[in-house]
Every structure is written in C-alpha cells, then in structure tokens.
C-alpha positions as a Markdown table, in Angstrom:
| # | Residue | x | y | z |
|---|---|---|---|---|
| 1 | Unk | 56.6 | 143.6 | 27.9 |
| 2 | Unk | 53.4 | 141.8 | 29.1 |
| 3 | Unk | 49.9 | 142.2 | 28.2 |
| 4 | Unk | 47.1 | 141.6 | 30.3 |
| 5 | Unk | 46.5 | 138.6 | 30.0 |
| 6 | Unk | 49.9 | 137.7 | 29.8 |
| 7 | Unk | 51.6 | 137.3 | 26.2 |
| 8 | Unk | 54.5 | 139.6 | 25.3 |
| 9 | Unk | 54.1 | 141.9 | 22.9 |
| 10 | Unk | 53.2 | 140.7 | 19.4 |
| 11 | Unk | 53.0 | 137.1 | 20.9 |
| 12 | Unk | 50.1 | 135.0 | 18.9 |
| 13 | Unk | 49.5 | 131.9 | 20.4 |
| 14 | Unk | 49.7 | 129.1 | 17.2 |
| 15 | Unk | 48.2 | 125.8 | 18.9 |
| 16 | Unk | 47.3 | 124.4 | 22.4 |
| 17 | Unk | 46.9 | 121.4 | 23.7 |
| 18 | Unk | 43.8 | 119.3 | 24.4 |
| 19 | Unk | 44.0 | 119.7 | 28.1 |
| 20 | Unk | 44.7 | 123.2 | 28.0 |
| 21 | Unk | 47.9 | 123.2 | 30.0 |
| 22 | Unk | 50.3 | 123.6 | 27.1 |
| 23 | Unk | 50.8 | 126.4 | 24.2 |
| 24 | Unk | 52.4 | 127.2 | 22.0 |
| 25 | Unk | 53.0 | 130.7 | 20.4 |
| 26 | Unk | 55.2 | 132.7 | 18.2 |
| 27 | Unk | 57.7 | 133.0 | 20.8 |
| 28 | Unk | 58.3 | 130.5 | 23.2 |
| 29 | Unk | 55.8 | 127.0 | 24.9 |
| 30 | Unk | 54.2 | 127.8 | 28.0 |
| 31 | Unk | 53.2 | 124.8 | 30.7 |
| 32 | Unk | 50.1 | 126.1 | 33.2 |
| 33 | Unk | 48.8 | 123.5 | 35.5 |
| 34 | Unk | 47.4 | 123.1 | 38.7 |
| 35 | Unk | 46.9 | 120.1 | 40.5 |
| 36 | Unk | 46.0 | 119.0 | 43.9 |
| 37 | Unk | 47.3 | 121.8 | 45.7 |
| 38 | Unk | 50.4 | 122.3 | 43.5 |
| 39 | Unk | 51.1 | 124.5 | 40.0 |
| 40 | Unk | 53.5 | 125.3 | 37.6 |
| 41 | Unk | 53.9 | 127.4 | 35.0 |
| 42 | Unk | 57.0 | 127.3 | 32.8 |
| 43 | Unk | 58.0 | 128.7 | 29.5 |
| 44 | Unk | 60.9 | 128.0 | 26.9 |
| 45 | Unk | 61.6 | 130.6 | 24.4 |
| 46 | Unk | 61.6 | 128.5 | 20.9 |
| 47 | Unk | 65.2 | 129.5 | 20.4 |
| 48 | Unk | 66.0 | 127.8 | 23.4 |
| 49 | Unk | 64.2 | 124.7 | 22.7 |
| 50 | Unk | 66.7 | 121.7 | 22.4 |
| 51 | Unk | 64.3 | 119.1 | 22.0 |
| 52 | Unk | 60.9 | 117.9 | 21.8 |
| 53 | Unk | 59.4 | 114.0 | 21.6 |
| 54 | Unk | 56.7 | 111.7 | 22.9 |
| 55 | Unk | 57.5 | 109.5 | 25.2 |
| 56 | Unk | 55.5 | 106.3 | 25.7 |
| 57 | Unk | 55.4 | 103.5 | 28.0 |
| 58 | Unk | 53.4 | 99.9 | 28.5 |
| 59 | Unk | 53.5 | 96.7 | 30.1 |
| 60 | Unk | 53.0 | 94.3 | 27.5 |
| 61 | Unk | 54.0 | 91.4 | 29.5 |
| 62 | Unk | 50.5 | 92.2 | 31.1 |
| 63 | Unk | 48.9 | 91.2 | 28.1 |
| 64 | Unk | 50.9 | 87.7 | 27.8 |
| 65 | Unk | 50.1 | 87.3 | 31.1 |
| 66 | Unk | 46.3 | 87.6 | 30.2 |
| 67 | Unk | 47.0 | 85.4 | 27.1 |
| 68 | Unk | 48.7 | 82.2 | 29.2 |
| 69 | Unk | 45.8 | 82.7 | 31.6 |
| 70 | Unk | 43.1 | 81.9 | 28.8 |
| 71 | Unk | 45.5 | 79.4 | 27.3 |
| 72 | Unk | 44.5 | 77.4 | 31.0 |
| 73 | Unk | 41.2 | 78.1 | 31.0 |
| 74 | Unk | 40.6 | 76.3 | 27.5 |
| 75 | Unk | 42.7 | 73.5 | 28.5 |
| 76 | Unk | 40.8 | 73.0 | 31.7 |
| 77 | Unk | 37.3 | 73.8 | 30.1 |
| 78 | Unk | 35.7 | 70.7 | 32.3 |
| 79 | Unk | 36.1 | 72.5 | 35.6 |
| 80 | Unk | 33.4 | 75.7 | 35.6 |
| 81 | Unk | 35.2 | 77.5 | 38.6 |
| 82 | Unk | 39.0 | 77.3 | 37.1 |
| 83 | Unk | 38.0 | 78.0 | 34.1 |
| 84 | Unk | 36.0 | 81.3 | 34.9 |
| 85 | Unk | 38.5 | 82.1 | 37.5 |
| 86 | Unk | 41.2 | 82.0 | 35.1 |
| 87 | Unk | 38.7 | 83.9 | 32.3 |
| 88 | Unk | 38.3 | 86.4 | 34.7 |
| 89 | Unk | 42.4 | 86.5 | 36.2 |
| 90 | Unk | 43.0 | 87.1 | 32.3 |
| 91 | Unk | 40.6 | 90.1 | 31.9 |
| 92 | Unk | 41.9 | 92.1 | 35.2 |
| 93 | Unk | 45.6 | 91.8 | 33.5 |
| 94 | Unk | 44.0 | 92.9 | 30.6 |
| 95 | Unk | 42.7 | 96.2 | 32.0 |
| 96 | Unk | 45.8 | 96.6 | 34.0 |
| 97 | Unk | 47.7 | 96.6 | 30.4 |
| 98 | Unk | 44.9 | 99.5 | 29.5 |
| 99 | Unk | 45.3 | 100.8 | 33.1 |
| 100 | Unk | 49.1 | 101.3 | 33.2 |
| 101 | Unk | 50.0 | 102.5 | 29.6 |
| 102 | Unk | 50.9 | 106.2 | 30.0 |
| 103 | Unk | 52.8 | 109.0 | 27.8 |
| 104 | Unk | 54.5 | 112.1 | 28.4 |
| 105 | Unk | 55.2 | 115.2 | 26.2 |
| 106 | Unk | 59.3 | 116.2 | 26.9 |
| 107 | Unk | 60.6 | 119.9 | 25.6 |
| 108 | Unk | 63.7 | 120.1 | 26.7 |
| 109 | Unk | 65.6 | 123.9 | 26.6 |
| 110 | Unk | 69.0 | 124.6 | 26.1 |
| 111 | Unk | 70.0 | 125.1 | 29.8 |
| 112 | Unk | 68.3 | 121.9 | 31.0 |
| 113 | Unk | 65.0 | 122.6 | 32.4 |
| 114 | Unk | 62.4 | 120.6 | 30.9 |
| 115 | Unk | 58.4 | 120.6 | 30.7 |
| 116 | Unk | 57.0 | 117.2 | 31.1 |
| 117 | Unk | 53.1 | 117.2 | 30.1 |
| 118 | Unk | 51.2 | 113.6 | 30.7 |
| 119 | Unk | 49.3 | 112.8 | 28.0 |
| 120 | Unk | 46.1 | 111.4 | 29.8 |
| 121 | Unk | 42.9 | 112.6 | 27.7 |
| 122 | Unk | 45.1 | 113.8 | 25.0 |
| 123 | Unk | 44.1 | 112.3 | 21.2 |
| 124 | Unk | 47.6 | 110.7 | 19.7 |
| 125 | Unk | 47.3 | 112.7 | 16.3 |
| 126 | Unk | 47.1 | 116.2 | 18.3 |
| 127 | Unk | 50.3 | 115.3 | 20.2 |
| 128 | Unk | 51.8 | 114.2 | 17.3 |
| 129 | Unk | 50.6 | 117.5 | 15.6 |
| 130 | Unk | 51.9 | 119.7 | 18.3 |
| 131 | Unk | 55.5 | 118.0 | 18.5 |
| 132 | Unk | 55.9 | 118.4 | 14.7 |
| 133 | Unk | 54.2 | 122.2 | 15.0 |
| 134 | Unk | 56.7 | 123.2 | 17.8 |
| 135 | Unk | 59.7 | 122.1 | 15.4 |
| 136 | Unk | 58.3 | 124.0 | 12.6 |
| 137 | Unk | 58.1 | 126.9 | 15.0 |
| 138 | Unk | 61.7 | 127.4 | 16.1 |
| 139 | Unk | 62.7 | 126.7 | 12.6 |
| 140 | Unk | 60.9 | 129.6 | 11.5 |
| 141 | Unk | 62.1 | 131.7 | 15.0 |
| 142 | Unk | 65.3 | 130.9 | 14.0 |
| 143 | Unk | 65.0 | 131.4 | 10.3 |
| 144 | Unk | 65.6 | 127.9 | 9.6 |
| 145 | Unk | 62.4 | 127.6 | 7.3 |
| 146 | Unk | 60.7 | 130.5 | 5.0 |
| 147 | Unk | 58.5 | 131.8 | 7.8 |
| 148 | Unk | 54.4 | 131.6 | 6.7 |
C-alpha cells in the first residue's frame, strides 16, 4: 500500500539521480519527469529488472574534421582570410563534437518496457555509481548478495 507521498510500505529510497528524475529504492527504480508539456512516471520492481547500462554516443569524425581544417590553415598561413576562416571552420566542428555527444541511462524489465533517462547535467562517476548501485540492489532483492 502507498504512503503519502508515494513509496510503498517500508520502501527506503537508497540513491537518486543528479537531475532528480530517477530513484532508486529498496523495491523497485522510479522515472518522474516532465517536460514541455509531457510526463512520465514509470517504475520497475528490482526483481524485474533485466538490465541496466550507459549508453554513449559521439561524432568523432567531427573532431577530424576540425583537425584537417587546421592542417589547411597552417599550410596556407600567407593568406590572413583562409587561414582564419579555416581557424574558425575548425573551431565550430569542434563545438559541434561537444555539442552532439549525448548519453542515456537504459533499465530494461523483464516484460520489455524500458526507462531511458538522458544524461545531460548528470556527472559520469554518479551514473556510473547508480548503474553499479541498482545491480547491487536486485542482487540483494533477490538474495543474490548478503543483504547490508
């Protein structure tokens, strides 16, 4: 049965997220976020967690891009105009590269549905931290691990 403010009974949450919008508790992970108009909340009871990971993605090519780019621009050091034009051509793909890299927290359940949380403002070690805490969860939920 719920509580107020909405855990089951006995629930304790163990971590959340930097951004707020995930936790995780004794019993299951909840998603809460509202965006634009839309929301979704979701939860997964730890038992039916199937899987859990950080997903990452950039554009590298970007930066080799940005790389060739200066590689003119030193060759044609004579010309003022190129060369800053092609300073300045290498600098935008460079903060495209920054621009574009993005990451996404995946738990998966057992039946199929999944959370997906973007990572945007979140540090790397507290995802990290938060993946390896959820396994550690369901292994104690499960009795998997001798439960603290």
């Amino acid at each position: 049965m719920a509580t107020e403010n909405g855990n089951l009974s006995g629930e304790k949450s163990l971590l959340t997220s930097d951004n707020g919008v995930l936790t995780l508790s004794n019993y299951r992970v909840k998603y809460d976020a509202q965006a634009k108009g839309s929301s979704k909340f979701m939860t997964i009871t730890l038992d039916a967690v199937a899987s859990c990971g950080l997903v990452t993605q950039s554009k590298p090519i970007l930066l080799v891009i940005a790389a060739i780019c200066a590689a003119i621009g030193a060759v044609v050091q004579h010309d003022r105009g190129a060369l800053f034009g092609l300073l300045f051509l290498a600098l935008c793909f460079v903060v495209a590269y920054f621009l574009t890299r993005s990451g996404v927290i995946t738990i998966s359940s057992n039946g199929g549905e999944r959370i997906d949380v973007p990572t945007k403002g979140m540090k790397q070690e507290n995802i990290r931290s938060f993946v390896e805490a959820l396994v550690e969860a369901k292994l104690n939920f499960i009795g998997k691990l001798g439960g603290k």
